[in-house]
C-alpha positions as CSV (number, residue, x, y, z in Angstrom):
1,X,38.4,-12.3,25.6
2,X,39.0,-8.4,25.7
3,X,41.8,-8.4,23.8
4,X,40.3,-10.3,21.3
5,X,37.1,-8.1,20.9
6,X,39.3,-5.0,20.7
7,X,41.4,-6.5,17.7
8,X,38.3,-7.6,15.6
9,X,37.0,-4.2,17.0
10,X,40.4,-2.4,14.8
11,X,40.6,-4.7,12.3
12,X,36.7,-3.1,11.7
13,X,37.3,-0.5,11.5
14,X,40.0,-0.2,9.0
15,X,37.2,-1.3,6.4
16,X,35.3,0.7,4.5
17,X,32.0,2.0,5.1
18,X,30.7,-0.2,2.8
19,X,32.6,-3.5,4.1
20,X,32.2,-2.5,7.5
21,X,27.8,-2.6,6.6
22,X,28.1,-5.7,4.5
23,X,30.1,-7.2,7.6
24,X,27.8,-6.5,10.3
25,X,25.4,-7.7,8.3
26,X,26.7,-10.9,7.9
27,X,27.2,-11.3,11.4
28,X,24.1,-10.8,12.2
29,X,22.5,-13.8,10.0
30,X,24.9,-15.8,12.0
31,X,24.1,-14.8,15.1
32,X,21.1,-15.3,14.7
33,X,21.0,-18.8,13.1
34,X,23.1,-20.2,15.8
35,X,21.4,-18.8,19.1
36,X,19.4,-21.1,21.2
37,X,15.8,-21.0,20.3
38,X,13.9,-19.8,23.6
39,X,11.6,-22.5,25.0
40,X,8.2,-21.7,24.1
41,X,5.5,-22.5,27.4
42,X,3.3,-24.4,25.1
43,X,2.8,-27.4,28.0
44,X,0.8,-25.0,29.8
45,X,-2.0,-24.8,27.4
46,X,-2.3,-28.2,27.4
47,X,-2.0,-28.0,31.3
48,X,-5.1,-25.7,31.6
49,X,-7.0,-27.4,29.3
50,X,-6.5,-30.8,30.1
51,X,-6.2,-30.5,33.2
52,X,-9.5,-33.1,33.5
53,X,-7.3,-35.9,31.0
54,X,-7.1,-35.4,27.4
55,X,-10.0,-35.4,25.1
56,X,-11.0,-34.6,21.6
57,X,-12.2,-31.3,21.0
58,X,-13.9,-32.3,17.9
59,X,-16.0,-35.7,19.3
60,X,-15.5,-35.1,22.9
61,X,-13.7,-38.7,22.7
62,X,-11.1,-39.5,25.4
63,X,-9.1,-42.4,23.0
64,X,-6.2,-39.9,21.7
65,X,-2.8,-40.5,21.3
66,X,0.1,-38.2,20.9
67,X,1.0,-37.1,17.2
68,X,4.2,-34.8,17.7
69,X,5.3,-31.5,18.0
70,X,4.7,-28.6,16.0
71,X,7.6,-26.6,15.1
72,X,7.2,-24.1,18.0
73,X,7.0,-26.7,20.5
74,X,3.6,-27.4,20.7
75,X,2.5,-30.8,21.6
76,X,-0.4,-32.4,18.7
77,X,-3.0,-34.8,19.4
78,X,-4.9,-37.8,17.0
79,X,-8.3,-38.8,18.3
80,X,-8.7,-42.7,17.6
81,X,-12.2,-42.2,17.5
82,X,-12.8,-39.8,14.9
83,X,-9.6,-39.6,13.2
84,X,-9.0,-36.5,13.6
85,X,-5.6,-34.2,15.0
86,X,-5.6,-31.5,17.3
87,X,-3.8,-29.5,19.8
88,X,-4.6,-27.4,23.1
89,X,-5.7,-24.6,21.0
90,X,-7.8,-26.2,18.5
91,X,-11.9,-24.8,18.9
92,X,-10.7,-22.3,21.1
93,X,-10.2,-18.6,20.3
94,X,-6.7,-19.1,20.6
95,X,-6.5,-21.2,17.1
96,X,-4.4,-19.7,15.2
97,X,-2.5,-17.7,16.8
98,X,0.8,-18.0,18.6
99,X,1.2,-18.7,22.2
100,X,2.8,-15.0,23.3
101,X,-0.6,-13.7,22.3
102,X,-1.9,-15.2,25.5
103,X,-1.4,-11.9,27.6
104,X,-2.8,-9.6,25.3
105,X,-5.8,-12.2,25.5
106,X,-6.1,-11.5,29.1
107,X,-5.6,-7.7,28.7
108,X,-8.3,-8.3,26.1
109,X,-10.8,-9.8,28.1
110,X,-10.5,-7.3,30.7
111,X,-11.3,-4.5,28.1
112,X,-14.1,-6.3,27.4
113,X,-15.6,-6.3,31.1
114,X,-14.8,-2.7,31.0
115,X,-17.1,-2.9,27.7
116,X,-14.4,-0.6,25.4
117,X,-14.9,-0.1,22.0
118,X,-13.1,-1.9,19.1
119,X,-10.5,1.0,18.5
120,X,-9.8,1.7,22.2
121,X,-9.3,-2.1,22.8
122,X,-6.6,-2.9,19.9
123,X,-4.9,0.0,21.1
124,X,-4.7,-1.0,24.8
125,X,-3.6,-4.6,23.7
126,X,-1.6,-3.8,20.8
127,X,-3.1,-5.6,18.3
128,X,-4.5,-4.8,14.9
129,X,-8.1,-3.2,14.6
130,X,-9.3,-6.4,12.6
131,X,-7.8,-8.7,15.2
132,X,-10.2,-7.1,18.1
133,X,-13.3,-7.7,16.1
134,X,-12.6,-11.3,15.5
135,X,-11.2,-11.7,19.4
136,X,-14.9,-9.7,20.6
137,X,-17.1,-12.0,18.4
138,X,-15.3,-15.4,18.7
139,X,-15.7,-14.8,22.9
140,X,-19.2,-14.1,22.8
141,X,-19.5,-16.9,20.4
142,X,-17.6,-19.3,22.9
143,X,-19.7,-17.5,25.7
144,X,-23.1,-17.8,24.3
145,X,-22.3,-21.8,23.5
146,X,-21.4,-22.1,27.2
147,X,-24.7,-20.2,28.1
148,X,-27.0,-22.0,25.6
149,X,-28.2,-24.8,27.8
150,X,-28.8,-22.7,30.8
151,X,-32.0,-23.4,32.6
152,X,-33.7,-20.8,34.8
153,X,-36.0,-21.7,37.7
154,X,-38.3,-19.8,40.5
155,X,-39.7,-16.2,39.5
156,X,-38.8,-16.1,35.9
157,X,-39.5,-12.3,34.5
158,X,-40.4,-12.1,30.8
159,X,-40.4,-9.4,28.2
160,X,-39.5,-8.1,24.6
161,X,-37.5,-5.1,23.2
162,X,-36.9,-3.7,19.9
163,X,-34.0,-3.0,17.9
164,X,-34.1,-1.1,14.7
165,X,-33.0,-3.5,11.4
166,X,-29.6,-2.7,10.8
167,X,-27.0,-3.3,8.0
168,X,-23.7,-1.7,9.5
169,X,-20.7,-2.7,8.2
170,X,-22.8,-4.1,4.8
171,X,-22.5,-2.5,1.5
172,X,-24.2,-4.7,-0.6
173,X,-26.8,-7.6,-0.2
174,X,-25.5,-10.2,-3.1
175,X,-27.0,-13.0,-2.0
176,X,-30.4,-11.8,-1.0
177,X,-31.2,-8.9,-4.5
178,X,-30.3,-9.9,-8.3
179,X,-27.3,-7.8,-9.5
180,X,-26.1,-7.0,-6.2
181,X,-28.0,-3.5,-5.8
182,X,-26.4,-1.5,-2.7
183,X,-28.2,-0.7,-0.1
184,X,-29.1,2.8,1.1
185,X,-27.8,4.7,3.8
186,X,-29.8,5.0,7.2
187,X,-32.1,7.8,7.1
188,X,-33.6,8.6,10.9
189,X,-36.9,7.9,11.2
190,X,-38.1,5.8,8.1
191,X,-40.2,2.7,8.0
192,X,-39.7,0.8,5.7
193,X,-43.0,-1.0,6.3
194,X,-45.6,1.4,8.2
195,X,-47.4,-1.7,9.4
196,X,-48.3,-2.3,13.0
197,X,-45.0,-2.0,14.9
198,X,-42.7,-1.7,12.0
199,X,-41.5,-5.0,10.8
200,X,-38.0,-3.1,10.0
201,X,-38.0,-3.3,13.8
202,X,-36.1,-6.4,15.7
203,X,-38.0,-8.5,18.3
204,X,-35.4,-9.3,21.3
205,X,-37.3,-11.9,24.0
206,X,-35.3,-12.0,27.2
207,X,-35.7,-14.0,30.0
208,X,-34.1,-13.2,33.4
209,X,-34.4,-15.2,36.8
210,X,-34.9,-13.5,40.2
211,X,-31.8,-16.0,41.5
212,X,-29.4,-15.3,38.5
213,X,-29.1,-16.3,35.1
214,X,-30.3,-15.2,31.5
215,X,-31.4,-16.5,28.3
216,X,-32.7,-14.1,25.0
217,X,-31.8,-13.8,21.4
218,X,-33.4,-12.4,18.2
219,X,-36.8,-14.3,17.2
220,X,-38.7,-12.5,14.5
221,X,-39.2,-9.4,13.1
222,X,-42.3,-6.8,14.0
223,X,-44.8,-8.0,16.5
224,X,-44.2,-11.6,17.9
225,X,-46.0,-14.2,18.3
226,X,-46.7,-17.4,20.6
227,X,-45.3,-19.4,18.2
228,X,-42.0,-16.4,18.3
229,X,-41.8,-16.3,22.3
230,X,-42.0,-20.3,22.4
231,X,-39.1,-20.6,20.2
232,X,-36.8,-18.3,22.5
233,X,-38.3,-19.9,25.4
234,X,-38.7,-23.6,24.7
235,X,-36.3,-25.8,27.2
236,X,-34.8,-22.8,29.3
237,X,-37.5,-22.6,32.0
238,X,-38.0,-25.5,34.6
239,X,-41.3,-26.8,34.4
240,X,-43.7,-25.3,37.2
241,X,-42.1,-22.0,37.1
242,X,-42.8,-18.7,37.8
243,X,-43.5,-16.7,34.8
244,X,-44.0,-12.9,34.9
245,X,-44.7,-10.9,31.9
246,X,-46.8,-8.4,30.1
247,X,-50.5,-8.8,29.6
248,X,-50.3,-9.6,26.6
249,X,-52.3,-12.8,25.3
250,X,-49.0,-14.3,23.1
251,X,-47.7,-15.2,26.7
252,X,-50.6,-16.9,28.0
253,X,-50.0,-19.6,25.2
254,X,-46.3,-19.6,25.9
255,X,-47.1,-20.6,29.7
256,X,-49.8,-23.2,29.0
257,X,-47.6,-24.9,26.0
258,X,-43.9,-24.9,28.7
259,X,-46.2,-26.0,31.7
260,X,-45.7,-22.4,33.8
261,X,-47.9,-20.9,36.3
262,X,-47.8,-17.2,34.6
263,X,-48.4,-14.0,36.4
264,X,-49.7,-11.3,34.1
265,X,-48.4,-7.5,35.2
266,X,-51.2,-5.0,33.9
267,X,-50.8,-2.5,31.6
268,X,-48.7,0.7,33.2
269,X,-47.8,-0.9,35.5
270,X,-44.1,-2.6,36.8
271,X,-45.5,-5.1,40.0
272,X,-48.0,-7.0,40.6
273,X,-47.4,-7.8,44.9
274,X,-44.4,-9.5,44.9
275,X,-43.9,-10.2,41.5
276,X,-42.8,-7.7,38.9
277,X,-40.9,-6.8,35.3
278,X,-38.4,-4.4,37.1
279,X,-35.4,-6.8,36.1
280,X,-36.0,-7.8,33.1
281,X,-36.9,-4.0,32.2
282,X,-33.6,-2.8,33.5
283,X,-31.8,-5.7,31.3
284,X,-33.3,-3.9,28.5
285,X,-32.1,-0.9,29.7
286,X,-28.4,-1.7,30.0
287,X,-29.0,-3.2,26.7
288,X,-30.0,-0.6,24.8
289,X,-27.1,1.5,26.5
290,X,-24.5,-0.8,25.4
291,X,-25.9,-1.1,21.9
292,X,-26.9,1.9,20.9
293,X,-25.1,4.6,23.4
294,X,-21.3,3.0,23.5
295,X,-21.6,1.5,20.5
296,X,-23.2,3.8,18.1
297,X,-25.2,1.3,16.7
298,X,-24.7,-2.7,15.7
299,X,-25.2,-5.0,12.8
300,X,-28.1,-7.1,13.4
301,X,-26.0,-10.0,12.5
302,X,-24.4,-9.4,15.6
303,X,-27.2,-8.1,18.2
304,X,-27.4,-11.8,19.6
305,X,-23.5,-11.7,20.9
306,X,-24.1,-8.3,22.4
307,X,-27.5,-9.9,24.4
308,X,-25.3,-12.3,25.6
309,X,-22.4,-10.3,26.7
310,X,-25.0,-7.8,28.7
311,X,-26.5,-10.7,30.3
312,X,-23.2,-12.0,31.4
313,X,-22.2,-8.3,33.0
314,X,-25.5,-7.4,34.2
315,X,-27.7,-11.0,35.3
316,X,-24.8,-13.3,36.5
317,X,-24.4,-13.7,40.2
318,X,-20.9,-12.4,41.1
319,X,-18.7,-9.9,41.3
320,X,-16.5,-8.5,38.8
321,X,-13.3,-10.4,40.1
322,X,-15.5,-13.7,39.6
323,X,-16.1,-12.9,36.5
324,X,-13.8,-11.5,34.7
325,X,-11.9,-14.8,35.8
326,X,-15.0,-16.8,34.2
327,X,-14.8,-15.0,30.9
328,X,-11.1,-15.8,30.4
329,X,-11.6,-19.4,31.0
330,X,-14.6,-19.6,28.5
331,X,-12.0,-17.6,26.0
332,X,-8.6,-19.5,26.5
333,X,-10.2,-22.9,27.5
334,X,-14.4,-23.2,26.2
335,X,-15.2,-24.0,22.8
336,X,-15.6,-21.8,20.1
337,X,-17.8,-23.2,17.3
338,X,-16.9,-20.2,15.0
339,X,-14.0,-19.6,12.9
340,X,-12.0,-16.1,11.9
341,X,-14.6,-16.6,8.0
342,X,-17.8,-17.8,10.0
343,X,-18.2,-14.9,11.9
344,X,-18.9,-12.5,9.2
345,X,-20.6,-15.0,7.2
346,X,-23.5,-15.5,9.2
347,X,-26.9,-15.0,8.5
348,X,-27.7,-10.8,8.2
349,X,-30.7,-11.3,9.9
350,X,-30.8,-14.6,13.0
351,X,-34.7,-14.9,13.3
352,X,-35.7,-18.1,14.5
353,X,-38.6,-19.5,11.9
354,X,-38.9,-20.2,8.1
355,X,-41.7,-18.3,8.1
356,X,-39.4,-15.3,9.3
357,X,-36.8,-15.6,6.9
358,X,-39.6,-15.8,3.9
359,X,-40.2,-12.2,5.2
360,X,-37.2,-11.2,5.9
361,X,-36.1,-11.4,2.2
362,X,-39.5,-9.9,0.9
363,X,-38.0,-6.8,2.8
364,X,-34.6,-6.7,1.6
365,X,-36.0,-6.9,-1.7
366,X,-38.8,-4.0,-1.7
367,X,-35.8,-1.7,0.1
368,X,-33.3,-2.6,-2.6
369,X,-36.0,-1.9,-5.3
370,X,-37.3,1.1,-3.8
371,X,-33.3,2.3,-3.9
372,X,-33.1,1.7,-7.5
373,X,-36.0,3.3,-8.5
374,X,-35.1,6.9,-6.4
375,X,-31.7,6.4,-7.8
376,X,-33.0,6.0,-11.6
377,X,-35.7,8.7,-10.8
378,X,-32.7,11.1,-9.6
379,X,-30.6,10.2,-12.5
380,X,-33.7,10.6,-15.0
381,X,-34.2,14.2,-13.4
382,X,-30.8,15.1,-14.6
383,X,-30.8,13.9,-17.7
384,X,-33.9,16.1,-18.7
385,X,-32.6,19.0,-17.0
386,X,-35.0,19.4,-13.9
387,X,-32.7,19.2,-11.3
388,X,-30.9,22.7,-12.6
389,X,-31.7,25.9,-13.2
390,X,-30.8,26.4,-16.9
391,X,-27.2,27.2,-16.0
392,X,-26.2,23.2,-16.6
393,X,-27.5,21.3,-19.3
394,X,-27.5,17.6,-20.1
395,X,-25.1,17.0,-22.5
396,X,-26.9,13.7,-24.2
397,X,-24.3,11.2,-23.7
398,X,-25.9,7.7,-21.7
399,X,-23.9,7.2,-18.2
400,X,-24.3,4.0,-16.7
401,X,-26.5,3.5,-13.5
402,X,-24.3,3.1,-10.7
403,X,-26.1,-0.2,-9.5
């Protein structure tokens, strides 16, 4: 075998440079068309997933056969019931993507209990920056679907905060103003309603139990109402409950409506003997840190995943072992209902009620239109000179309005 190598090694390099590049190169294809193909672990998804038998992910259905192999290995599934194919990774947030990419899911998800941003994650994982947005929201989404039925029980505390309407990441609102005006940048400070609390401001309710557990998302915008609170609240409090909350007269309706004996805290105050706000006030707290402190600020399309990913750090009975553990189960084996174009697709604004969503748009509408008239104001100003000194003057020629 030596003796061999070294003559094809001579015979080498008698060739030109030239021959001697095209040669290796040729090589090269060959070796590479005629090495074993690694065996890819693709039985363990399967493993983990069905570890409980076999079932559709798209019907739930246990009547599926097997329907082949994909052409890395993977075993593929056809429910009888709907019709349908699938394999270990279909719903999950591992569609899509190739089985190697399971470890940088787990590096992943621990990022995520150390609550990273996007840019400091893809660079501990080695993925792309695009890649760690649509991993982040497609966990919560799998989370918040695993969370959605919780029911809370015992001394349920009760409260609201307030996020300010947000549009990051959006550059223009097509489908909500005519022509597609663009929106204008954040300015500290303005209301864009001046009316009671500000209906530019985002109602959060949150509900968190004494023994463990959480439930809040985004219901309205401005001042709720009953009919706000009940929607949040509706079917995630055991009947005969204790509710705790504000003293405000919205809950009082909430707790007669959901059959809850209510204890109202009074105003300044955090406890009322042995009941209190103190937990659900420091939820809010951590909340607002993760939001608006580590994050700089999030889309409001998005506040409802970051609710339910500081509920799961800060509410959940365990430790951080327990449920780090629990989060990469819900990731590599829970359903996700969203998809890599869902998730920026969804509504800009979740509120909860027609009624809310009629309002919503009113207010897209008057910010847009207020926009376009300061731009054409600014852009009338130069035209007739006022904006300069004399030093620059308007030459007469019509420029198109940037909107």
């Amino acid at each position: 075998m030596t003796d061999e190598y070294d003559r094809i090694k001579r015979a080498l390099l008698k060739l030109t440079p030239t021959e001697q590049a095209r040669m290796l190169s040729e090589l090269t294809d060959v070796v590479r068309d005629t090495a074993p193909t690694a065996a890819v672990p693709s039985d363990a998804l399967d493993k983990q997933r069905f570890k409980d038998g076999v079932f559709c992910p798209h019907c739930g259905s246990q009547k599926v056969v097997k329907n082949g192999r994909q052409p890395d290995g993977t075993q593929r599934y056809r429910c009888q019931a709907c019709r349908k194919t699938f394999n270990a990774a279909t719903r999950t947030v591992m569609k899509g993507h190739h089985v190697r990419n399971r470890e940088k899911l787990r590096k992943y998800v621990h990022c995520m209990m150390l609550k990273l941003p996007l840019r400091k994650a893809a660079d501990e994982c080695e993925i792309d920056l695009k890649t760690s947005f649509l991993w982040r929201h497609m966990i919560l989404d799998a989370l918040a679907l695993t969370l959605q039925n919780s029911v809370l029980n015992g001394i349920v505390e009760f409260d609201e905060t307030f996020f300010r309407l947000s549009f990051k990441g959006h550059k223009r609102m097509d489908s909500v103003v005519e022509n597609g005006i663009p929106l204008p940048a954040h300015k500290r400070g303005a209301d864009f309603s001046r009316a009671g609390l500000g209906r530019n401001q985002v109602c959060v309710p949150v509900a968190v139990s004494q023994s463990g557990g959480f439930f809040g998302q985004v219901s309205n915008l401005g001042k709720p109402t009953s009919t706000d609170l009940q929607n949040v609240l509706t079917g995630h409090c055991q009947a005969g409950a204790v509710l705790c909350g504000d003293s405000g007269r919205a809950i009082k309706r909430v707790a007669a409506k959901e059959n809850l004996n209510l204890v109202q805290i009074p105003r300044g105050r955090h406890t009322k003997g042995v009941y209190g706000i103190q937990k659900v006030n420091s939820f809010h707290g951590s909340l607002k840190e993760l939001v608006d402190h580590r994050f700089r600020g999030v889309a409001t399309k998005y506040l409802n995943n970051y609710v339910v990913w500081n509920g799961f750090l800060t509410a959940c009975k365990g430790n951080e072992d327990e449920l780090e553990e629990l989060l990469l189960d819900i990731a590599e084996n829970g359903v996700c209902p969203s998809t890599r174009r869902s998730v920026q697709k969804r509504d800009s604004v979740p509120v909860l009620s027609d009624k809310q969503r009629d309002l919503m748009k009113i207010l897209l509408v008057r910010l847009a239109r207020a926009e376009y008239e300061d731009r054409k104001e600014a852009l009338e100003r130069y035209r007739t000179g006022k904006d300069h000194d004399g030093d620059v003057s308007y030459d007469g020629q019509d420029e198109d309005l940037p909107f």
